[in-house]
C-alpha positions in Angstrom: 17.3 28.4 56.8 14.1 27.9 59.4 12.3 25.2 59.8 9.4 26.6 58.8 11.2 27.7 55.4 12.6 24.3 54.8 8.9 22.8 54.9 7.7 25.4 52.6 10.7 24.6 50.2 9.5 21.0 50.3 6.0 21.6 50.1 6.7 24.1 46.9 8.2 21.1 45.4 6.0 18.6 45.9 3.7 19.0 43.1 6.7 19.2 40.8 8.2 15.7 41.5 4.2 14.6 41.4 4.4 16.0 37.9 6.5 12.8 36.9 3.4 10.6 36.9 1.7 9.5 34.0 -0.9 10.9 32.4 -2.9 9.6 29.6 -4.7 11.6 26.4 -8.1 9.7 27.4 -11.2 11.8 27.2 -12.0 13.0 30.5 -14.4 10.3 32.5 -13.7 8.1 29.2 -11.4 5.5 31.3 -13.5 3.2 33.9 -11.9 2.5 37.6 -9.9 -0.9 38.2 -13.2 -2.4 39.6 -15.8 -1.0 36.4 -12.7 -2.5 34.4 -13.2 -5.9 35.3 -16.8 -5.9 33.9 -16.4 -3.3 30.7 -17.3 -4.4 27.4 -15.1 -2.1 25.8 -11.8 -1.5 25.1 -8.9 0.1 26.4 -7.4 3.9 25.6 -4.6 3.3 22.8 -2.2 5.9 21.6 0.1 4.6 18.8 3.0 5.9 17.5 3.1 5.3 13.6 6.5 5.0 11.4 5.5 7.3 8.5 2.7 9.7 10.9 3.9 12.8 12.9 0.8 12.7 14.9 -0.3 9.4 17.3 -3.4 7.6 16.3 -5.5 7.5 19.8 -8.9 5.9 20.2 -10.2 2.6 21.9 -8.4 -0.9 20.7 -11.3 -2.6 18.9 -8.5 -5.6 18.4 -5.2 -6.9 17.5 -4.7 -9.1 15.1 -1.3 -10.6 14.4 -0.7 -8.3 11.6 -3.1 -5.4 12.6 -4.2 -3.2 15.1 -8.1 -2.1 15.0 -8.4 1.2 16.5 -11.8 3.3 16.5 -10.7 6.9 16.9 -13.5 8.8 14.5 -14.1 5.8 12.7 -13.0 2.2 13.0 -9.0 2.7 11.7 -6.7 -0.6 10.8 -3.0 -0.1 11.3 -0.5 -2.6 10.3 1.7 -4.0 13.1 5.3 -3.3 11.1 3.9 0.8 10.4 3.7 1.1 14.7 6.8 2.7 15.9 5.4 2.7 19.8 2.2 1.9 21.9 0.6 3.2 25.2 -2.3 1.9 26.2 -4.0 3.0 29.7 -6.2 0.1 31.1 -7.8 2.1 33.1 -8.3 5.2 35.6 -6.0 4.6 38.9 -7.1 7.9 40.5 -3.9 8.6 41.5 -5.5 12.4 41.7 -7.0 11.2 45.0 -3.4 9.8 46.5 -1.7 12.9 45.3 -4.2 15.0 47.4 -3.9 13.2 50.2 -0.3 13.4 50.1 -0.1 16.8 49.7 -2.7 17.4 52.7 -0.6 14.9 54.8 3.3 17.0 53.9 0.8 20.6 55.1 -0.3 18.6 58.2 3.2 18.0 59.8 3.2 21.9 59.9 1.4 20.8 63.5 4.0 18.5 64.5 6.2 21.3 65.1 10.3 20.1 65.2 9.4 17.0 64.4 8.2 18.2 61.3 11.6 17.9 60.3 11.3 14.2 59.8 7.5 13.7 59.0 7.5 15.9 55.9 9.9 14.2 54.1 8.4 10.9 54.6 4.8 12.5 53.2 7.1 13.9 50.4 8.7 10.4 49.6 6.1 8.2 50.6 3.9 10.2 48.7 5.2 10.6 45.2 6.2 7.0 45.3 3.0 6.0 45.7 1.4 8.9 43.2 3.9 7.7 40.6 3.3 3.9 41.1 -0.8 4.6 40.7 -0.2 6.5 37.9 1.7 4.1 36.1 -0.3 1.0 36.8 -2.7 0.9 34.3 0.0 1.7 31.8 1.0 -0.7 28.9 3.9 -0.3 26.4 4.2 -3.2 23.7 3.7 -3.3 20.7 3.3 -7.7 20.8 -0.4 -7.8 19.4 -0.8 -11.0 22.4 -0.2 -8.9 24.7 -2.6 -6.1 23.6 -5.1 -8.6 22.8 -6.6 -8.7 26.7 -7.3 -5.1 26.2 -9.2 -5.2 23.2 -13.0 -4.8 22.8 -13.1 -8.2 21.0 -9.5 -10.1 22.6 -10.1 -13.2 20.2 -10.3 -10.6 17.3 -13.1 -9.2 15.1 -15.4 -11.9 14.3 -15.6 -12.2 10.6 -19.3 -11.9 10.0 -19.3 -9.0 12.0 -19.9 -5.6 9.6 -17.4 -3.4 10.8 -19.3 -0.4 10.0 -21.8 -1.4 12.8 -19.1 -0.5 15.2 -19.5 1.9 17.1 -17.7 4.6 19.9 -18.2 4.0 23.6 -20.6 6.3 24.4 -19.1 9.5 26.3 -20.0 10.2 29.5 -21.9 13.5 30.2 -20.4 16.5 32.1 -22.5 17.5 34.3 -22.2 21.1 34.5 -23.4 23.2 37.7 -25.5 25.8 37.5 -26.1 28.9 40.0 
């Protein structure tokens, strides 16, 4: 097989083993960067596995109580802690979109390196998913301890009880900005 064959091979599977990252059911823009994280008022994106539901409950954690989980999906939506089979919750957006781009750029520009391409497209290749699947997975949490979900939540010392739960409301969705021509 040439070179040049071998490199496409690779190349051809790069987006596969990039496929292994993590990606999270959060509405599109819904998730802020590490940095807007540090200074968001609300909460996190939950996904939550119930015992006796076939489909996840997802929606931001309002709070977690030691026997309940607050969750507002469509409305605000209390689940008891021993009815949770599993939890996800995604922190935030890692852009790991950005490292797989780059990566893939860097595996296409060894195509210049000629033989040496041999070596330097593998290292893109490793280096590259590595680092795509570590980003990917960073702001990933799975627990179901309410303590440690508790940091996450829109109100981490729980929902203060003169607070009217009704007056709760979504975090407001970003507009998509759609081009026109």
């Amino acid at each position: 097989m040439s070179v040049t064959r071998q490199t496409a091979l690779k190349v051809a599977v790069l987006p596969f083993a990039l496929a292994a990252c993590f990606s999270t059911s959060a509405p599109r823009k819904w998730l802020p960067t590490a940095e807007e994280s540090q200074q968001d008022a609300f909460g996190a994106w939950i996904r939550i596995e119930q015992v006796a539901e076939k489909r996840p409950l997802e929606g931001e954690l309002i709070a977690a109580h030691a026997e309940t989980l607050f969750v507002f999906a469509d409305s605000l939506v209390s689940v008891r802690s021993d009815a949770v089979r599993s939890v996800t919750l995604t922190a935030y957006d890692s852009r790991y979109g950005e490292i797989v781009t780059w990566s893939i750029l860097g595996t296409l520009a060894t195509v210049s390196h000629g033989l040496v391409l041999v070596l330097t497209a593998p290292v893109w290749i490793i280096t590259g998913t590595a680092a795509s699947a570590s980003a990917s997975k960073a702001p990933r949490v799975q627990s179901r301890d309410p303590v440690e979900l508790r940091k996450y939540a829109r109100f981490p010392q729980g929902i203060p009880a003169e607070l009217d739960r009704t007056s709760i409301l979504p975090k407001p969705r970003p507009a998509v900005v759609r081009r026109t021509r």
